[in-house]
KEDO-267925 format. One record per atom (N, C-alpha, C): residue number from 1; x, y, z. Coordinates in Angstrom, 3 decimals, always signed. Atoms other than C-alpha are relative to their C-alpha. Example, Ala and Ser with C-alpha at 12.3 -4.5 7.8 and 13.67 -1.06 7.14 Angstrom:
# residues 2
+-----+----------+----------+----------+
: pos :        X :        Y :        Z :
+-----+----------+----------+----------+
:   1 :   +0.890 :   -1.190 :   +0.000 :
:   1 :  +12.300 :   -4.500 :   +7.800 :
:   1 :   +0.900 :   +1.200 :   +0.000 :
:   2 :   -0.820 :   -1.190 :   -0.060 :
:   2 :  +13.670 :   -1.060 :   +7.140 :
:   2 :   -0.770 :   +1.090 :   +0.730 :
+-----+----------+----------+----------+
END
This chain:
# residues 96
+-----+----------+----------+----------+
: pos :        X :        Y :        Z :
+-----+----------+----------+----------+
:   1 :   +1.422 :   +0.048 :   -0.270 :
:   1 : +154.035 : +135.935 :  +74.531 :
:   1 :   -0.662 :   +1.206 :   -0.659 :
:   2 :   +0.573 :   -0.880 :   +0.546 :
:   2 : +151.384 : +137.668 :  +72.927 :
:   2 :   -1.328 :   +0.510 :   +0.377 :
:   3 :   +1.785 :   -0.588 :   +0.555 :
:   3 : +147.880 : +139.339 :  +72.396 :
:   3 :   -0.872 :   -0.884 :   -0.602 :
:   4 :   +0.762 :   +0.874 :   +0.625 :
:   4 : +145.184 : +136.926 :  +71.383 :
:   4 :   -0.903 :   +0.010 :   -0.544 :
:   5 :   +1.625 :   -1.187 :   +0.396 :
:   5 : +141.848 : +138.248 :  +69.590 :
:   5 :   -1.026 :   -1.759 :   +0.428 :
:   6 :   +0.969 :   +1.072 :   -0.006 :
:   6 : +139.081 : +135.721 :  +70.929 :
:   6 :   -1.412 :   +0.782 :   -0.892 :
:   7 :   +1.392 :   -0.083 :   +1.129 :
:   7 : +135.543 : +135.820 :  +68.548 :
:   7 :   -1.079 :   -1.233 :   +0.685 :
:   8 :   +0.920 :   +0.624 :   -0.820 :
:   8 : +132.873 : +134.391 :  +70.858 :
:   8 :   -1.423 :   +0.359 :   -0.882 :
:   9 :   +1.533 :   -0.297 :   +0.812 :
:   9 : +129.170 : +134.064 :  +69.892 :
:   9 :   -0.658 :   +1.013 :   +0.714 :
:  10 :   +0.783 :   -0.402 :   -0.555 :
:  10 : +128.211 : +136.321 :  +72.900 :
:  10 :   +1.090 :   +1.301 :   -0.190 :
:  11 :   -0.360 :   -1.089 :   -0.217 :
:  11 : +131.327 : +138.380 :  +73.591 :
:  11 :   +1.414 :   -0.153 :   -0.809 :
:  12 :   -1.106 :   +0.064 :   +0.586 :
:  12 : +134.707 : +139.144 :  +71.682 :
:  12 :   +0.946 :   +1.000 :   +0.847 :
:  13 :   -0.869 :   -0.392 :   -0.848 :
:  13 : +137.979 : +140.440 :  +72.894 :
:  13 :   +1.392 :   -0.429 :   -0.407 :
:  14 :   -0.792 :   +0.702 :   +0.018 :
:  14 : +141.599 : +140.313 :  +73.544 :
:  14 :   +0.673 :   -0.865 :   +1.362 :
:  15 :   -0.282 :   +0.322 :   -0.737 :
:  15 : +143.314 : +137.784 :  +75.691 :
:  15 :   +1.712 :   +0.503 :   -0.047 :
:  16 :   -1.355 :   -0.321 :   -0.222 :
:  16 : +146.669 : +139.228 :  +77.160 :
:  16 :   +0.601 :   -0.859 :   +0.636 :
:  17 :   -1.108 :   +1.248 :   -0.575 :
:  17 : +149.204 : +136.399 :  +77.662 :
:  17 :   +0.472 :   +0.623 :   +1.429 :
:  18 :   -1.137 :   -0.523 :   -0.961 :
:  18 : +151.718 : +138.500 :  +79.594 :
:  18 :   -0.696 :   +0.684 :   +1.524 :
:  19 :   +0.775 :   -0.530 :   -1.311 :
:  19 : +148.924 : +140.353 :  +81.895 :
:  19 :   -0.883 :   -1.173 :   +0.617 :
:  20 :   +1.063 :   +1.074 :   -0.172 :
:  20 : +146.589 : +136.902 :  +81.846 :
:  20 :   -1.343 :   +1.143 :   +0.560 :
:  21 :   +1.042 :   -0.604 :   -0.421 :
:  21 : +143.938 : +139.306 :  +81.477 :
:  21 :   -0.512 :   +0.088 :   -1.362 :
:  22 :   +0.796 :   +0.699 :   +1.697 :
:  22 : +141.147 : +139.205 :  +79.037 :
:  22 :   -0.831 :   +1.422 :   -0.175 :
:  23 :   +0.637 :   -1.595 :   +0.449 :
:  23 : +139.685 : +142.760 :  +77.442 :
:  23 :   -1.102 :   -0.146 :   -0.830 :
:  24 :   +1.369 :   -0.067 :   +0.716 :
:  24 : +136.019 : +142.558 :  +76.707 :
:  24 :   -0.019 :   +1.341 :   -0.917 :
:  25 :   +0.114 :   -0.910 :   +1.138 :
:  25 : +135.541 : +144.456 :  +73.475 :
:  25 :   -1.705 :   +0.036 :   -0.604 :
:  26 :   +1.793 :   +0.181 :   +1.024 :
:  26 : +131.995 : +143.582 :  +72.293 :
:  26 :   -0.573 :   -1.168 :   +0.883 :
:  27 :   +1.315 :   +0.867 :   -1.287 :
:  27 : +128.794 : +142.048 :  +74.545 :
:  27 :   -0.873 :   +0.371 :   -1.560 :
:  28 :   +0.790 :   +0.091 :   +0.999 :
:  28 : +126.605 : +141.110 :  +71.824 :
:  28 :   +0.199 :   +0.690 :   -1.182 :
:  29 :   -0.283 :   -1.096 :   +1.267 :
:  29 : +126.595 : +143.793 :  +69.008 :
:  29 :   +0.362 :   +1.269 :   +0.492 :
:  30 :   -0.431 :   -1.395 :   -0.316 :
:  30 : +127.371 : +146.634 :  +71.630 :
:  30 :   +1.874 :   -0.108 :   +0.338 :
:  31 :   -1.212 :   -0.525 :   -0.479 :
:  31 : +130.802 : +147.904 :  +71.755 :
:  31 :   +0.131 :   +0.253 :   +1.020 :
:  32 :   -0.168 :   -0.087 :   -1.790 :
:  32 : +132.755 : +148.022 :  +75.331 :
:  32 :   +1.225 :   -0.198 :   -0.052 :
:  33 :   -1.822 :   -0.011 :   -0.796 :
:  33 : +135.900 : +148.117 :  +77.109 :
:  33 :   +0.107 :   -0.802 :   +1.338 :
:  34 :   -0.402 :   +0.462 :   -1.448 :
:  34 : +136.459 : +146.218 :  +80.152 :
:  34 :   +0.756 :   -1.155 :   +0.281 :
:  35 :   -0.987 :   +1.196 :   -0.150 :
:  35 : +139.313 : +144.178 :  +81.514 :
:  35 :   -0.641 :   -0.896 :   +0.982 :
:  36 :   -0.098 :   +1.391 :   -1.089 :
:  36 : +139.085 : +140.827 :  +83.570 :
:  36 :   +0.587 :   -0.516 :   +0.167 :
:  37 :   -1.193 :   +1.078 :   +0.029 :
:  37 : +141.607 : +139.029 :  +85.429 :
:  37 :   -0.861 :   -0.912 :   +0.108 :
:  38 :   +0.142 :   +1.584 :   +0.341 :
:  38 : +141.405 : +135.449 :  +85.965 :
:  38 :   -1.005 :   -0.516 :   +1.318 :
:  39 :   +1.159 :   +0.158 :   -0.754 :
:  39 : +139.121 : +135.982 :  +89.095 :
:  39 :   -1.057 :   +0.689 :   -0.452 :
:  40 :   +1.133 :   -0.557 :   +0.047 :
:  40 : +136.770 : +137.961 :  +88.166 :
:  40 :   -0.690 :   -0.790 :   -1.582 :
:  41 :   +0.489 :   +0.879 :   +1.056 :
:  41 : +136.315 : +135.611 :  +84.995 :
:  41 :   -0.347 :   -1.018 :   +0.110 :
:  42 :   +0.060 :   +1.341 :   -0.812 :
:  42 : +136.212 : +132.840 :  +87.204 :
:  42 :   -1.757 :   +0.135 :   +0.736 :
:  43 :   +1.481 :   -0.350 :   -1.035 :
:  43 : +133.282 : +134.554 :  +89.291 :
:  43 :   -1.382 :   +0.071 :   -0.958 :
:  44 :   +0.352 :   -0.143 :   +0.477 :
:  44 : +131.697 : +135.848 :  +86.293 :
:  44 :   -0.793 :   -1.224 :   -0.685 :
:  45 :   +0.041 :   +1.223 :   +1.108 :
:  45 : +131.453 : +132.121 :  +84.483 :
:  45 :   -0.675 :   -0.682 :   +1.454 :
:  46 :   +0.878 :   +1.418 :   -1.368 :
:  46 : +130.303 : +130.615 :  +88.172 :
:  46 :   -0.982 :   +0.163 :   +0.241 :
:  47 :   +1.567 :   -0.725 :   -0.609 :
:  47 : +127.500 : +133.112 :  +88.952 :
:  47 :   -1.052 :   -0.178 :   -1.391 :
:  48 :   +1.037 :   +0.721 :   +0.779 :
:  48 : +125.899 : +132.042 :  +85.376 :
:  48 :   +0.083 :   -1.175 :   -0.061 :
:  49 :   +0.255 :   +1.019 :   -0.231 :
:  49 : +126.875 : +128.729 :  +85.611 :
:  49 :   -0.992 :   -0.770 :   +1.148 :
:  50 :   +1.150 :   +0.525 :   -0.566 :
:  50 : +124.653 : +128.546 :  +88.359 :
:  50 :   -1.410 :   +0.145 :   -0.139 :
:  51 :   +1.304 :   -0.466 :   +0.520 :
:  51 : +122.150 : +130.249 :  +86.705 :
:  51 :   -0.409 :   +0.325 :   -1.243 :
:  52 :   +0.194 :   +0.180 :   +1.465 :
:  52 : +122.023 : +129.031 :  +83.293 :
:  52 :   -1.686 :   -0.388 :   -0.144 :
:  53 :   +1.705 :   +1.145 :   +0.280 :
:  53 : +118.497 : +126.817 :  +83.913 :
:  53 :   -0.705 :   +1.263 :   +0.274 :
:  54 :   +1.253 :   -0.893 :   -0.393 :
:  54 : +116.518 : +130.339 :  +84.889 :
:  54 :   -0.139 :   +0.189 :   -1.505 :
:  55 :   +0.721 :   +0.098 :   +1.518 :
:  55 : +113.737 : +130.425 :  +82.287 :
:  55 :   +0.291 :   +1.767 :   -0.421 :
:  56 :   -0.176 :   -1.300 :   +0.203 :
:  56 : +114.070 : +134.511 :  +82.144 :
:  56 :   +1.307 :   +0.426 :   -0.491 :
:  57 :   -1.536 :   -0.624 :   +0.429 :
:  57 : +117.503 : +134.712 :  +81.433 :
:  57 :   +0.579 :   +0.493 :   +1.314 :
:  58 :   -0.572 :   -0.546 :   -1.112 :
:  58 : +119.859 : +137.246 :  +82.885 :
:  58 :   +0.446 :   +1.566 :   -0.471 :
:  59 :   -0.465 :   -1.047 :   +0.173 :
:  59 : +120.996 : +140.682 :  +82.681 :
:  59 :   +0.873 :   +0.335 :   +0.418 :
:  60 :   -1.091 :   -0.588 :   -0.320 :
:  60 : +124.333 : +142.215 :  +81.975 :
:  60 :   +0.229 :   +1.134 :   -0.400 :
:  61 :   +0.261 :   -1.834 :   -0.030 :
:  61 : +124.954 : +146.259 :  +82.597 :
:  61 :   +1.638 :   -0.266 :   -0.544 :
:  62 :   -1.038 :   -0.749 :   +0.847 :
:  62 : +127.707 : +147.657 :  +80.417 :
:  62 :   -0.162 :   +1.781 :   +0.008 :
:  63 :   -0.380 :   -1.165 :   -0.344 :
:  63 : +129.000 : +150.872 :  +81.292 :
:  63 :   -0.845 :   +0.040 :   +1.340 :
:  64 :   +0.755 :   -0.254 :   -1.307 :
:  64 : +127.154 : +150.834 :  +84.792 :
:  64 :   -1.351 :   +0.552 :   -0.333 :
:  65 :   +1.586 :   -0.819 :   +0.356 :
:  65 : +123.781 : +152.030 :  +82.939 :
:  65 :   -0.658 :   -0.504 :   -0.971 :
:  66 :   +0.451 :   +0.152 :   +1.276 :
:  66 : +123.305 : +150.119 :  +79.614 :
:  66 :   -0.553 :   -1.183 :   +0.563 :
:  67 :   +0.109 :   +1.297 :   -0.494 :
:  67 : +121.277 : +146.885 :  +80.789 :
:  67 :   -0.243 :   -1.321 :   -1.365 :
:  68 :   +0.459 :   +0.719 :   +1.569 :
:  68 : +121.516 : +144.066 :  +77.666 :
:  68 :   -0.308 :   -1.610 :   +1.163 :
:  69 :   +0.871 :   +1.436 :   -0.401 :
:  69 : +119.312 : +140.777 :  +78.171 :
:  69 :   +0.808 :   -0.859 :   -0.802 :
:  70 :   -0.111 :   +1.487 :   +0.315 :
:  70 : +120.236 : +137.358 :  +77.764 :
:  70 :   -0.492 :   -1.174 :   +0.200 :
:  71 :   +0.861 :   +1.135 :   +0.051 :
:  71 : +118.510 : +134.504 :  +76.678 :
:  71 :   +0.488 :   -1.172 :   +1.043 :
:  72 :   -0.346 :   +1.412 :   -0.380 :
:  72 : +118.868 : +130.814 :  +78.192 :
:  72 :   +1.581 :   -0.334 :   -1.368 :
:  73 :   -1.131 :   +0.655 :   +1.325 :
:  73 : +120.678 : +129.813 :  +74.696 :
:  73 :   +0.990 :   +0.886 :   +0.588 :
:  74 :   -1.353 :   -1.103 :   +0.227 :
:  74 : +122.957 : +133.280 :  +74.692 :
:  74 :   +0.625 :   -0.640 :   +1.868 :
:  75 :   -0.838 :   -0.017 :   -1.389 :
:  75 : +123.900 : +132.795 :  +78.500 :
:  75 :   +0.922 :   -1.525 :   -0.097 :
:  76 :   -0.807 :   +0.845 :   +0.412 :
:  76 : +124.876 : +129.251 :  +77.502 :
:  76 :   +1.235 :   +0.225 :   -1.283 :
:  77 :   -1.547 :   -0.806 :   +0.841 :
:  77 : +127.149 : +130.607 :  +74.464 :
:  77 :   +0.842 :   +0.681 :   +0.796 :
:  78 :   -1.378 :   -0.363 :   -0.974 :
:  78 : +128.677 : +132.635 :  +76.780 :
:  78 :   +0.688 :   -0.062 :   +0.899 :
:  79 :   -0.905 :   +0.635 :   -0.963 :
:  79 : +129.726 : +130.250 :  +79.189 :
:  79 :   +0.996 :   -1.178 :   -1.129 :
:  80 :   -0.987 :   +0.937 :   +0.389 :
:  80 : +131.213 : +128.302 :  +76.271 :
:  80 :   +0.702 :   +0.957 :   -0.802 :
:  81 :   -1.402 :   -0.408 :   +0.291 :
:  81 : +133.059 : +131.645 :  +75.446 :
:  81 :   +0.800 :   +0.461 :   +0.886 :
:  82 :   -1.099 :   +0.361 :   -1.285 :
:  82 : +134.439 : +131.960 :  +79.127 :
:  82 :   +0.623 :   -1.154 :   -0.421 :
:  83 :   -1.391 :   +1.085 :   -0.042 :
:  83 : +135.421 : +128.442 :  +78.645 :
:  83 :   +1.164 :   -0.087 :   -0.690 :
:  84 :   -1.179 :   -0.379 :   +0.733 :
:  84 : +137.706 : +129.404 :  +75.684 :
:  84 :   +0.595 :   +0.695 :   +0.793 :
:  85 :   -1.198 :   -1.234 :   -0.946 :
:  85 : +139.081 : +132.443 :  +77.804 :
:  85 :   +0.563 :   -1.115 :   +0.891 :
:  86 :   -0.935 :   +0.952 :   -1.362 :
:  86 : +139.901 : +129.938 :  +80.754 :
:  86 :   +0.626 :   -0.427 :   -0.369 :
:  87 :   -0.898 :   +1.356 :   +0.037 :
:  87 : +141.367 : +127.538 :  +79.058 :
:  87 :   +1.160 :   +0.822 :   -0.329 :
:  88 :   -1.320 :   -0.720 :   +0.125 :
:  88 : +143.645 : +129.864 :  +77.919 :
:  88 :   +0.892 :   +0.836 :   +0.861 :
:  89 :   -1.033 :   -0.313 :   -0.947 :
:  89 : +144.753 : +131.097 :  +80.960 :
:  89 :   -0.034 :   -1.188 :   +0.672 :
:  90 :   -0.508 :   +1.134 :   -0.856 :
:  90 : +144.696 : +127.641 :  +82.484 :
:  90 :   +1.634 :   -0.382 :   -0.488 :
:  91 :   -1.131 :   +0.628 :   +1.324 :
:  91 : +147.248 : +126.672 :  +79.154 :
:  91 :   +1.366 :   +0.875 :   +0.464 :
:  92 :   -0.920 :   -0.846 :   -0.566 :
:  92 : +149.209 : +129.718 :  +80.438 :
:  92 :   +0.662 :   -0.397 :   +1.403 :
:  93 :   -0.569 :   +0.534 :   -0.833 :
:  93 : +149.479 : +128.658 :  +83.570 :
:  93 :   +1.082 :   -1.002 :   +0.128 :
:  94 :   -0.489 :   +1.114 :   -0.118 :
:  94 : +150.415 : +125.665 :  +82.829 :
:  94 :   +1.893 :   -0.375 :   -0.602 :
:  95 :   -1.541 :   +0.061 :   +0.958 :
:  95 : +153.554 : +126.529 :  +80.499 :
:  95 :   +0.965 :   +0.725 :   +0.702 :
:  96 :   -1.633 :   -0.777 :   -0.779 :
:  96 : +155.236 : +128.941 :  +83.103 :
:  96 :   +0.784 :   -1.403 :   +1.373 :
+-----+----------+----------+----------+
END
């Protein structure tokens, strides 16, 4: 098992097979660090999935202070680059 580089339209990263944890590297054009297991990617992808239709968007803080906006469109891209991450730890799941 390996290291996976995902290339999302919103956020990029690597997915770690062996940890099933996914290392946000880049939120839009800003550089970042932050891991996510498979709940908190789960929570992350539910709490905009319920709040994709708000006309304002949404705001996500990087580093606890940086606040970056997201459109309607972008918040939809980046529930269809959670859905890549999931599936790939679903796929994981599924092979042990």
């Amino acid at each position: 098992m390996s290291n996976e580089e995902v290339e999302g339209n919103i956020i990029a990263g690597t997915f770690d097979q062996l940890r099933d944890e996914f290392t946000v590297e880049r939120v839009k054009h800003f550089t970042t660090q932050s891991t996510l297991n498979n709940k908190q990617l789960d929570a992350v992808y539910n709490y905009l999935d319920k709040r994709k239709g708000e006309v304002d968007g949404q705001v996500l803080t990087l580093f606890d202070q940086l606040p970056v906006q997201l459109t309607q469109e972008e918040i939809h891209d980046l529930l269809d680059d959670l859905k890549q991450i999931r599936n790939k730890q679903h796929h994981l799941r599924e092979d042990m």
